[in-house]
Every structure is written in C-alpha cells, then in structure tokens.
VEXZADO-625254 format. One record per residue (C-alpha): residue in three letters; x, y, z. Coordinates in steps of 0.05 Angstrom, whole numbers, plus 5000, padded with zeros to 4 digits. Layout:
N
<atom><type>ALA</type><px>X</px><py>Y</py><pz>Z</pz></atom>
...
This chain:
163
<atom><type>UNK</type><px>5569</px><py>1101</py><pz>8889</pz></atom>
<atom><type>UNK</type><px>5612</px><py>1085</py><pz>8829</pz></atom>
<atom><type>UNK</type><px>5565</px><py>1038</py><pz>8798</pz></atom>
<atom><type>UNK</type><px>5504</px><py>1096</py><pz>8799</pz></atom>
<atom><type>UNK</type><px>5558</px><py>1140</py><pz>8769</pz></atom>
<atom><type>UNK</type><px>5565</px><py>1104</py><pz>8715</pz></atom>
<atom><type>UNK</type><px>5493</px><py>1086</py><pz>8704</pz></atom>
<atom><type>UNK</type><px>5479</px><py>1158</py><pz>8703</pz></atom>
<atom><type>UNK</type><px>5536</px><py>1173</py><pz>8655</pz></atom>
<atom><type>UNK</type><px>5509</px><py>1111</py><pz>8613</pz></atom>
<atom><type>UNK</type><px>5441</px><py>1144</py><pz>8615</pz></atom>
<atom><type>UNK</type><px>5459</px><py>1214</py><pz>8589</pz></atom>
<atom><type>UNK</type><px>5508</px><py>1189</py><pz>8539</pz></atom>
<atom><type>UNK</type><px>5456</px><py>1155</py><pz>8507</pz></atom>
<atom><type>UNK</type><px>5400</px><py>1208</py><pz>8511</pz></atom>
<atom><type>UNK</type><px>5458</px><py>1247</py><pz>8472</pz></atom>
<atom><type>UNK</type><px>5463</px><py>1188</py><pz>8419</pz></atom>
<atom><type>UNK</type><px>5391</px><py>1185</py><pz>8419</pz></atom>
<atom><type>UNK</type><px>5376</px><py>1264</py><pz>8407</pz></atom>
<atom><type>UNK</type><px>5337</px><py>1254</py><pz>8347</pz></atom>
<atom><type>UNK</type><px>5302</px><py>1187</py><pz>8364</pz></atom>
<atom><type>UNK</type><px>5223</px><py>1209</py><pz>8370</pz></atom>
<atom><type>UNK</type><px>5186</px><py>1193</py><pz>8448</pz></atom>
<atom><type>UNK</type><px>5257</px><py>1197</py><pz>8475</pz></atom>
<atom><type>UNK</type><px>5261</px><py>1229</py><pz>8542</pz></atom>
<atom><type>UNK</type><px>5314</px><py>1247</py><pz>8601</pz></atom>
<atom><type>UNK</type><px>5310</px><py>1283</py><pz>8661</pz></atom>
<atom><type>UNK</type><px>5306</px><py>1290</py><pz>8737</pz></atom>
<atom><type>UNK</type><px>5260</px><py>1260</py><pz>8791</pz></atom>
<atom><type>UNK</type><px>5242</px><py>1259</py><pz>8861</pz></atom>
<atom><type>UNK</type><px>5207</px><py>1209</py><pz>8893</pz></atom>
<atom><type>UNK</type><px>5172</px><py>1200</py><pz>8966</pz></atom>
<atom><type>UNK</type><px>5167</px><py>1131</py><pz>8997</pz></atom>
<atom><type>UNK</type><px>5116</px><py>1107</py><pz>9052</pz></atom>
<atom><type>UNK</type><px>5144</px><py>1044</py><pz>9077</pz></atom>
<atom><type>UNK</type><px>5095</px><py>0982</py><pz>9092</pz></atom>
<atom><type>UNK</type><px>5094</px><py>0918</py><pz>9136</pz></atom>
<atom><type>UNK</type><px>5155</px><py>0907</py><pz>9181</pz></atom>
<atom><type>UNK</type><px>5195</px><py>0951</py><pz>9149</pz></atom>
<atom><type>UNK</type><px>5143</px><py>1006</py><pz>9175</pz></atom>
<atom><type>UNK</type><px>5148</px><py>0987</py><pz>9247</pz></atom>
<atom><type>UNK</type><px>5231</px><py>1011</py><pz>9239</pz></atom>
<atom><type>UNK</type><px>5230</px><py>1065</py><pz>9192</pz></atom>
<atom><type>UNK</type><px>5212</px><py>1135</py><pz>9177</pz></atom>
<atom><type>UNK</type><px>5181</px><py>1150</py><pz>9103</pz></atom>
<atom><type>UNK</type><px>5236</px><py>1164</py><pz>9056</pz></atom>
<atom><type>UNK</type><px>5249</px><py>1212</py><pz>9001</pz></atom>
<atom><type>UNK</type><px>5296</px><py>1207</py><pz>8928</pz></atom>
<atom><type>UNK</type><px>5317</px><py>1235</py><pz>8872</pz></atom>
<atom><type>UNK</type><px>5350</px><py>1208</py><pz>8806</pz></atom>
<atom><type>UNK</type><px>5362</px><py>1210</py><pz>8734</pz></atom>
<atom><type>UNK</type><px>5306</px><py>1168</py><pz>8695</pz></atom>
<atom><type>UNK</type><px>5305</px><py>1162</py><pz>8616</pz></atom>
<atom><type>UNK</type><px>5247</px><py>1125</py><pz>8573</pz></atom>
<atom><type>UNK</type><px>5235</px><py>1104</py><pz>8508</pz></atom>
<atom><type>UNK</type><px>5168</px><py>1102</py><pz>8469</pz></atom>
<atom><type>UNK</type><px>5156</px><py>1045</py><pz>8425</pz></atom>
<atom><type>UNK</type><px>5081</px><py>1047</py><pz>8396</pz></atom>
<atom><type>UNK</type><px>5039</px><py>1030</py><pz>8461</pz></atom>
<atom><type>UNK</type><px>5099</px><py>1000</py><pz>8494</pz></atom>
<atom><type>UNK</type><px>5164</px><py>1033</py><pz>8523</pz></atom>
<atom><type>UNK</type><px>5228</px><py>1014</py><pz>8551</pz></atom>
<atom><type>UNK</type><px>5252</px><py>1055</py><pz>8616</pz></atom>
<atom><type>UNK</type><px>5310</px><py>1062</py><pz>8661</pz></atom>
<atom><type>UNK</type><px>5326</px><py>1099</py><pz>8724</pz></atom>
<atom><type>UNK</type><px>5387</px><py>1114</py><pz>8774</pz></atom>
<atom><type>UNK</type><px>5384</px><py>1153</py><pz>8838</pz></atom>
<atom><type>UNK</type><px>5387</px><py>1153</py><pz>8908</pz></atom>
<atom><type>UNK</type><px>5342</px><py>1136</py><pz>8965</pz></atom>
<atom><type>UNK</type><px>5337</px><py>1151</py><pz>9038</pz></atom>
<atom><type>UNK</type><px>5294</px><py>1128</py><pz>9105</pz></atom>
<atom><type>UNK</type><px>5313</px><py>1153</py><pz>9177</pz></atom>
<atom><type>UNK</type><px>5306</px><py>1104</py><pz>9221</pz></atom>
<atom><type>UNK</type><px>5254</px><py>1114</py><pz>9289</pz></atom>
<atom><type>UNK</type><px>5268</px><py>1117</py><pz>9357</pz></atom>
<atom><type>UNK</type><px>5233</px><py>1047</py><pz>9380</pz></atom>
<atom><type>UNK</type><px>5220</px><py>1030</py><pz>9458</pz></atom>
<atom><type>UNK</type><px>5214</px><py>0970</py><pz>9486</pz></atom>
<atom><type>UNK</type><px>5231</px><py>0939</py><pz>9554</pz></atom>
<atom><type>UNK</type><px>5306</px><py>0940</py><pz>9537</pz></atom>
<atom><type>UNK</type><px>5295</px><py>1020</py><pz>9538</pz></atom>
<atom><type>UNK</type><px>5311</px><py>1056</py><pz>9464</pz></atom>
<atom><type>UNK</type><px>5343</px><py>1046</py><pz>9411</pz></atom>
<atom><type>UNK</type><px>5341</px><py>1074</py><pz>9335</pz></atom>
<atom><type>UNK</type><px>5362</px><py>1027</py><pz>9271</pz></atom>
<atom><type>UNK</type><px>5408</px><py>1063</py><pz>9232</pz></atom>
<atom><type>UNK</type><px>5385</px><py>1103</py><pz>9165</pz></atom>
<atom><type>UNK</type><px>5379</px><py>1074</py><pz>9097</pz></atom>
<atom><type>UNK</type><px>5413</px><py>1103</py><pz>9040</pz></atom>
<atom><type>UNK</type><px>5399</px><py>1061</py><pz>8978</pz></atom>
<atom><type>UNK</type><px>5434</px><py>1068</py><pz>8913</pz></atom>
<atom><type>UNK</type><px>5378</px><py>1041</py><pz>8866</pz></atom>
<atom><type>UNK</type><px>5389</px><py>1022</py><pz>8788</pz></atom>
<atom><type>UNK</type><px>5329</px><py>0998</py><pz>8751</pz></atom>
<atom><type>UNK</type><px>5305</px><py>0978</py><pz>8687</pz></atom>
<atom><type>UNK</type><px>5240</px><py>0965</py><pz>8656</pz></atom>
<atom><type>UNK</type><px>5174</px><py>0964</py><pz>8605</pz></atom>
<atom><type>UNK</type><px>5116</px><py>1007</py><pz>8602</pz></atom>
<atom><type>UNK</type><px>5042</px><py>1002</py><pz>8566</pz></atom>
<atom><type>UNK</type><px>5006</px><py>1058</py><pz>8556</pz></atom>
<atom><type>UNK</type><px>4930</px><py>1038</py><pz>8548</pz></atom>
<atom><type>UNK</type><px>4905</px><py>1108</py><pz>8544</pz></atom>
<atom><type>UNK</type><px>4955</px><py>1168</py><pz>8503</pz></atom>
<atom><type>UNK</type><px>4970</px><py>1196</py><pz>8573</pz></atom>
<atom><type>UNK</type><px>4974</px><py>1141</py><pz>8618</pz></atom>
<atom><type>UNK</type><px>5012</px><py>1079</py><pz>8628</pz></atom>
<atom><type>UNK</type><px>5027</px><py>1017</py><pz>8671</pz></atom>
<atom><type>UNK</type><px>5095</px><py>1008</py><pz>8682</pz></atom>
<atom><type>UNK</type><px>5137</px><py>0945</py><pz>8707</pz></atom>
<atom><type>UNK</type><px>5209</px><py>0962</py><pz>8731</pz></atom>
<atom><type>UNK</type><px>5263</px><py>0913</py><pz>8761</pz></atom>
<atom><type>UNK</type><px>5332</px><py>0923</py><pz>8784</pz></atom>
<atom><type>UNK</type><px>5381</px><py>0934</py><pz>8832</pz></atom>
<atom><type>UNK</type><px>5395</px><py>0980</py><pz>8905</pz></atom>
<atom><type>UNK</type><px>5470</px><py>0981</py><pz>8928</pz></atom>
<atom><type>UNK</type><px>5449</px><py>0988</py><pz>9007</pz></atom>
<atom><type>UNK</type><px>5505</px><py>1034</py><pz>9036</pz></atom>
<atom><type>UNK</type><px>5540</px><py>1020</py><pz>9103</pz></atom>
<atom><type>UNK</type><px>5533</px><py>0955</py><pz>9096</pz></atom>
<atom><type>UNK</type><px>5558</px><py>0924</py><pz>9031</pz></atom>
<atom><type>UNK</type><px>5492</px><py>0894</py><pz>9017</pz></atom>
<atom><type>UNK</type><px>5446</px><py>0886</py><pz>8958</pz></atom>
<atom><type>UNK</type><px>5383</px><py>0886</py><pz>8951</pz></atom>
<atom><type>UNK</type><px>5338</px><py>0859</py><pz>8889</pz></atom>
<atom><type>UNK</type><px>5280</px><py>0910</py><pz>8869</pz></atom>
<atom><type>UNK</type><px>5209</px><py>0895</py><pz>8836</pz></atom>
<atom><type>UNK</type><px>5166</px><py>0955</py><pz>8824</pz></atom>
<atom><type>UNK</type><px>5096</px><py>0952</py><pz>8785</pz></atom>
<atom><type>UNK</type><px>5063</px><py>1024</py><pz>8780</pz></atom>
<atom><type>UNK</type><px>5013</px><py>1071</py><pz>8734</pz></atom>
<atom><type>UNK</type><px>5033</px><py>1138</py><pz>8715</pz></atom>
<atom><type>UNK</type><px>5005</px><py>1201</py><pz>8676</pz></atom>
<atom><type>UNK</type><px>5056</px><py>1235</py><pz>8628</pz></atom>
<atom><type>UNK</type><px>5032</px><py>1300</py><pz>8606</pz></atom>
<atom><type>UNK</type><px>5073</px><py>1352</py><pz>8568</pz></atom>
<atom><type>UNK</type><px>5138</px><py>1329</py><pz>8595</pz></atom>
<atom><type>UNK</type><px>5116</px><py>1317</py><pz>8665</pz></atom>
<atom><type>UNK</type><px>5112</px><py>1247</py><pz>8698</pz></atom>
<atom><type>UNK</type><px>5067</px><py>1228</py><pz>8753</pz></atom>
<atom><type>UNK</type><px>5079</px><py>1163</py><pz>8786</pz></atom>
<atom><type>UNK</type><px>5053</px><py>1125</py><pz>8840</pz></atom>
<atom><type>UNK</type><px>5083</px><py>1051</py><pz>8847</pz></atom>
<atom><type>UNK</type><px>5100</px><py>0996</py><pz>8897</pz></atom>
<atom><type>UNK</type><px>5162</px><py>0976</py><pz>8913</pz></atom>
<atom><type>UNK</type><px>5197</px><py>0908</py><pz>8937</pz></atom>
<atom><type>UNK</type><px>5267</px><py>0913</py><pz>8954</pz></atom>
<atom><type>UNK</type><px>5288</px><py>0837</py><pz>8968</pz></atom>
<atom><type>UNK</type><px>5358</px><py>0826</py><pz>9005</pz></atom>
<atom><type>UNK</type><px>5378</px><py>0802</py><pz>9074</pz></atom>
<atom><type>UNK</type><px>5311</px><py>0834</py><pz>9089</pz></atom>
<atom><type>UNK</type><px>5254</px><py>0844</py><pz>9053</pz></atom>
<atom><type>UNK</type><px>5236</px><py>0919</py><pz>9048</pz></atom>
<atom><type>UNK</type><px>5176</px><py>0950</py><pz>9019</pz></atom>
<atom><type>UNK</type><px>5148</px><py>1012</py><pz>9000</pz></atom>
<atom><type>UNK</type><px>5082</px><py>1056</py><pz>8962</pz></atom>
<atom><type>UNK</type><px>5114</px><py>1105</py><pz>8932</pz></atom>
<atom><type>UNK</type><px>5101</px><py>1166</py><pz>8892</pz></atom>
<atom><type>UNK</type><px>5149</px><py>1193</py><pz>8837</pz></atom>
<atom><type>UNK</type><px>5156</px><py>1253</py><pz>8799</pz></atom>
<atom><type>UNK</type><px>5207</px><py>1279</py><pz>8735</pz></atom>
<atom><type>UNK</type><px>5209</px><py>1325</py><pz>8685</pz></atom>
<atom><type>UNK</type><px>5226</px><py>1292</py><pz>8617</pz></atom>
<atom><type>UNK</type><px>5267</px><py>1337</py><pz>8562</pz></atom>
C-alpha cells in the first residue's frame, strides 16, 4: 500500500512540475475487468480505480498509472462439496508508450507491476490496448497479463477524466 502511495504522490507532484508542459494530463479512472482462461473458472469480474497521468510527444506518448484492483472469488462445487478462493485485491503500478495513428485514437502498450495483497506476492503485468481521448475523456479497452505464481488474465475496459 505504501509503494502505490508513493507512486501516486510521485504522479501528482509531477503533474504539478509539469503545469505548463502542453498534452500533459492527470486524473482519475475506473476500470472493469472480465477475467479469461483459468483464471475465469475461479473468479468473479473485477472492478478499479486509480490515478493515471500521460504525456504527449508528437504521435507518441509516455503514460503511467497507479490504482487498485479487485475480483471476488466464486463459490466452486465439486465432489469435495464447496469451497470459494479468496478475493483479489491488486495494487497495480504501470508504465508505458502510446501511438496515436488517428488525432483521437491511440494504441497503447503498458507494463508494470501488481503488489497482490494477503499474500506478499507479485505479480508482473503486460497490457496492450486502443483508446479514444476526446476532450479530456479516455476510453480504453485493453488486455491484461498479470504473470506471478499464477498467471492471471483479463479484457478490460478503462475510463478517466484527464485535467
């Protein structure tokens, strides 16, 4: 929890530096996860919010995000009777480029890190996507890989509000 702390602190300290720097934005998200493969056989679909930041250079940009992430875990029987895997809360920090091949919308390429809580465990996150950034508001829908003990994986759809 520290570490997103900080990122987050990191992130709006240097939105402040950065006032004046032109396709500079900051703000909230939320995001809604459908998981896929195995890791839809154990888990409900999950739902986030976070701090993301980006900044435009020409046709290519630079972005960051930290937030949180959740999935309930389902009730699964078998011939042992029921049982339910306990919920994941993910701290996730990522980093990453974007293209944008038409003025409003853009590929995007993130990496990074989630802090898994309960656990101790780390997981390492790829996440390719394309968005549509109109007028402050960012529409995302992406794929993401979380690679750990386990591997986790997700379609996911994301939206902020950049100031």
């Amino acid at each position: 929890m520290k570490s997103v702390l900080t990122a987050c602190l990191m992130i709006c300290l240097a939105g402040v530096a950065n006032a004046q720097l032109k396709g500079f934005g900051l703000g909230p998200y939320v995001e809604y996860g459908v998981p896929s493969g195995d890791f839809q056989q154990t888990h409900k679909n999950g739902y986030g919010l976070g701090l993301g930041a980006d900044i435009r250079l020409g046709k290519w940009g630079l972005t960051g995000s930290a937030g949180y992430m959740h999935f309930g875990g389902k009730t699964i029987s078998d011939e042992s009777g029921s049982h339910s895997p306990s919920s994941i809360k993910a701290f996730p920090i990522r980093a990453g480029v974007k293209y944008r091949f038409i003025p409003a919308m853009y590929l995007k390429l993130e990496s990074g890190m989630a802090r898994l809580s309960g656990d101790d465990k780390s997981a390492f996150i790829i996440s390719p996507g394309i968005g549509v950034r109109l007028l402050g508001l960012d529409l995302q829908a992406k794929y993401e890989i979380w690679k750990g003990d386990q591997t986790r994986s997700f379609a996911g759809l994301k939206a902020g509000i950049n100031f």
